[in-house]
N, C-alpha and C positions, 0 to 999 in steps of 0.2 A: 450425581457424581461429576456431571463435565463443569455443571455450573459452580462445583466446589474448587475441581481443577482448574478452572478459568480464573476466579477469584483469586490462588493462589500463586497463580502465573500472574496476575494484573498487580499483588500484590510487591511481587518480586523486580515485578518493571518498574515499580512506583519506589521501592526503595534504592533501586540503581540509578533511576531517573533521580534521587535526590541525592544520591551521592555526588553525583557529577555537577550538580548544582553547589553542593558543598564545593566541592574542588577548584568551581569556575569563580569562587567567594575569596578562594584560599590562595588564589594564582597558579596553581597547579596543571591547569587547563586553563586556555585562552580564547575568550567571544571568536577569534580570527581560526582556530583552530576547528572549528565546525566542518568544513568542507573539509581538512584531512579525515577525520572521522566517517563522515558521508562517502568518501569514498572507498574507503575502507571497505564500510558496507556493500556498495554496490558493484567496487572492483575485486573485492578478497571475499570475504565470507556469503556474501549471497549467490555470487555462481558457486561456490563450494557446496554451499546446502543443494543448489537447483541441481549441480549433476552427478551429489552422492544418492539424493533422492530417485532421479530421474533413470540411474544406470543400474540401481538391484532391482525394480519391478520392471517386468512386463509393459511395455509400452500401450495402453488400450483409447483407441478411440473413443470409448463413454464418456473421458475425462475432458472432454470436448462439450459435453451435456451439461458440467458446472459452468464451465466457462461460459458459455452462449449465458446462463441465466444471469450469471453476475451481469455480464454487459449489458441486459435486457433492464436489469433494475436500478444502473445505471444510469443509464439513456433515460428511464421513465423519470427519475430524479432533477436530470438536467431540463428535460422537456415542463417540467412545474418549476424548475429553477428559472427558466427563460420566460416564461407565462408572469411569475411572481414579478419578476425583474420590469418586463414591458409597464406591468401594473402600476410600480412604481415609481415608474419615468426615468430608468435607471442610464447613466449616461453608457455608452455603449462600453468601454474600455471596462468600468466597472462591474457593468453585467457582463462581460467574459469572465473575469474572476470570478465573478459568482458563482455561476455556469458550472465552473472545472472547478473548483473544490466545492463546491455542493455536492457532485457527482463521485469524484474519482479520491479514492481513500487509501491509506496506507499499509497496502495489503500486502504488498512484497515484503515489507522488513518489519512494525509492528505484529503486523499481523500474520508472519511466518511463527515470531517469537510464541508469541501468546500459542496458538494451537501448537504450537511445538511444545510447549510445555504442561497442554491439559492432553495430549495422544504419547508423548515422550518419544524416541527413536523408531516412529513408524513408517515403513520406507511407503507403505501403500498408501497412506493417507498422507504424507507431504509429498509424493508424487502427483496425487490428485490435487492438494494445494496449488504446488507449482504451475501445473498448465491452467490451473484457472485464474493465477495470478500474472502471469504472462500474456497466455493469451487473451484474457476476460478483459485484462484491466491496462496492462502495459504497451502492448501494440495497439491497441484502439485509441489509447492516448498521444501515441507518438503518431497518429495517422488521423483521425479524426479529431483528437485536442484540438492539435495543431490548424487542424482547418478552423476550430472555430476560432482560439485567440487571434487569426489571423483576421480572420474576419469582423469581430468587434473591436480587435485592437488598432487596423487599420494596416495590417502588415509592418515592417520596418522596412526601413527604406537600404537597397542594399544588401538586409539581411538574409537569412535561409528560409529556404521555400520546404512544403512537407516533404518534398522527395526528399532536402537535404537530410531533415530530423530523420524521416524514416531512414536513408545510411548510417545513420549515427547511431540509430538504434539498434542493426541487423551486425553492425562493426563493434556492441558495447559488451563487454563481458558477460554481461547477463546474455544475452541473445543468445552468444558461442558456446557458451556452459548447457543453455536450455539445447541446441542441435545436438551437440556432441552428448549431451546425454541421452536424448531420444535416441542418436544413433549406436552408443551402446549400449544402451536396450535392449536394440533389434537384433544386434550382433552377439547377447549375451553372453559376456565377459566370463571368464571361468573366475569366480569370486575367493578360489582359494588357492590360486598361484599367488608367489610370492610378489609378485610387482602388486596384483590386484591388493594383497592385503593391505601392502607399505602405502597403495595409494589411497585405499580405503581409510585407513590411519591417521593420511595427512587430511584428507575432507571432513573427517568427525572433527580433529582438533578446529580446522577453520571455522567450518560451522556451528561450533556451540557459541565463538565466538561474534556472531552475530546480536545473539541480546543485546550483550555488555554494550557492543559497538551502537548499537541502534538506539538504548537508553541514554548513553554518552551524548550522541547525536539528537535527541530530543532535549537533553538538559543544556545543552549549551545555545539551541535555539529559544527556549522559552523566555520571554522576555514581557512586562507589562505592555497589557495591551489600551487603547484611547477606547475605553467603552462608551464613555460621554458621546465621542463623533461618529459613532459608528453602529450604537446600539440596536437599531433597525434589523443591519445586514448581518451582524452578530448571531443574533437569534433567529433569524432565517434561514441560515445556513446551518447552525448547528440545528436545526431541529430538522431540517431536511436531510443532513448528512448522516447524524448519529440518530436519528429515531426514522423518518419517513421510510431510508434505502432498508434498513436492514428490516422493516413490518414488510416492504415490496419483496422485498430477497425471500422472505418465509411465507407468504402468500405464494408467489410462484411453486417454492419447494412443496407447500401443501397438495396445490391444484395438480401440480408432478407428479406425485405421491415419491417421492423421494427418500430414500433411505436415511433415518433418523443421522447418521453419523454425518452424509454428505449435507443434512438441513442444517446440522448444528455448526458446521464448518462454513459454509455458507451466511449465515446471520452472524458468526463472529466475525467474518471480511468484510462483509456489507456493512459493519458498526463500527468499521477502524475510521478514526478522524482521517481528515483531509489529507493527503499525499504531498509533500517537500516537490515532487517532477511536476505536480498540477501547479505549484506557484514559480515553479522556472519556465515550463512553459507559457504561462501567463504573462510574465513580464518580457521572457525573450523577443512573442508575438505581440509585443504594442498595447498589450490589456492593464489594469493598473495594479503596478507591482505590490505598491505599499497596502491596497486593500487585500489582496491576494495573500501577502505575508500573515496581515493582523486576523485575518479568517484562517487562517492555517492553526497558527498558535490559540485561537479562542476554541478551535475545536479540538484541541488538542486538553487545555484546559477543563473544556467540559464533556470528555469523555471518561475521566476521572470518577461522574458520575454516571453517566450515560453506558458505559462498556459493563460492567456490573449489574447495573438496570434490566439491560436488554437480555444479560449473562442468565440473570434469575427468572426471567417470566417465560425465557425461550428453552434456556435448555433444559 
């Protein structure tokens, strides 16, 4: 059943993702128009989701137990990313990129959509999403990314140090949506006064709006990719990204003994392509941008058949 609801959620992003490719055909939408998009996402509809989800359940520490594994089968991903990389005398800037999109995947906004659409309006299980998508994936990026592209990118000269990212991160609407939701959690809002309704109202309408917005934002980035120069790192990354993390991610959940619904949730985030923040902070920190790009979008490409793949043999 989930693997049918995933399928049809994948199908649903795949026709929205083609719409907006239509539209970027049509003039309707413009290549330059991607980052209003993007931010949309990440300043409108993604704190809406994180703190309608995070403000009707119960706040529980457990949800602390996905997160730690997501990072765990991360970290193992990037640690054979940086092994792979050495092997192949990879020059350092480029094996940062490697690195962070090998590892770090688009678990916030793909991969909210998709299980949002195989559990449908579940406050407890995109609760449990949310803090494993924040804190698993999103602050370990902005703190520990950052140290590596810093370090294989050679820093920039001038530029911001991790303190600066992590402010930027603790100041981004996401951050503020994820507090202020834990914090009425704890305070448990009376959910049938009238403010709580009218504001409950206005969060459902943003966040359904997220798909659309995140499909929009994947079609307007997809663009051919130089497979000829690049074929190597192509298929390294993607198979590390969309097959290695998420076989890691359901190894751990087995050896856990983990609750089928949190394993299934778990292997669809560990199988979302590469993450849009893993190639800004790759080029922010001196790592190379244009490889970082062309591996974003190739795994993005071949997750088309890789998310379905993984969709049917796991769940």
């Amino acid at each position: 059943m989930q693997f049918e609801s995933l399928f049809d959620s994948f199908v649903v992003m795949l026709a929205l993702v083609g719409a907006a490719i239509w539209f970027r055909q049509k003039g309707v939408i413009q290549d330059h128009e991607q980052g209003v998009f993007a931010r949309l996402v990440t300043d409108f509809a993604l704190p809406a989701l994180i703190f309608a989800n995070l403000s009707r359940e119960p706040f529980r520490l457990q949800s602390f137990e996905l997160a730690f594994v997501l990072f765990v089968a991360i970290a193992v991903v990037m640690v054979v990313a940086w092994l792979i990389g050495r092997w192949m005398q990879l020059a350092p800037p480029v094996l940062g990129s490697v690195i962070l999109v090998s590892g770090v995947g688009s678990t916030s906004t793909l991969g909210y959509s998709l299980v949002q659409g195989i559990y449908g309006e579940n406050p407890e299980i995109m609760s449990l999403l949310v803090v494993m998508g924040e804190v698993g994936v999103v602050l370990p990026l902005f703190t520990i990314g950052v140290a590596i592209a810093s370090y294989f990118g050679g820093g920039t000269t001038g530029g911001p140090n991790v303190t600066d990212a992590v402010k930027t991160f603790v100041r981004s609407p996401i951050f503020i949506a994820f507090v202020l939701g834990v914090l009425a959690s704890a305070l448990e809002l009376p959910q049938q006064s009238k403010v709580m309704v009218l504001l409950n109202g206005f969060l459902e309408i943003a966040s359904a709006s997220l798909t659309v917005l995140v499909a929009f934002t994947i079609g307007l980035m997809l663009k051919p990719v130089a497979l000829r120069d690049m074929a190597g790192l192509l298929v390294l990354v993607c198979l590390l990204k969309l097959i290695l993390e998420p076989l890691v991610a359901a190894g751990f959940a087995y050896v856990l003994g983990l609750p089928d619904v949190q394993r299934d949730i778990l292997i669809v985030e560990a199988a979302m392509p590469s993450g849009a923040l893993a190639t800004v902070i790759a080029a922010r920190y001196g790592c190379d941008a244009a490889a970082a790009s062309a591996l974003l979008i190739a795994t993005f490409a071949f997750s088309l058949v890789a998310i379905p793949l993984i969709g049917y043999l796991a769940l």
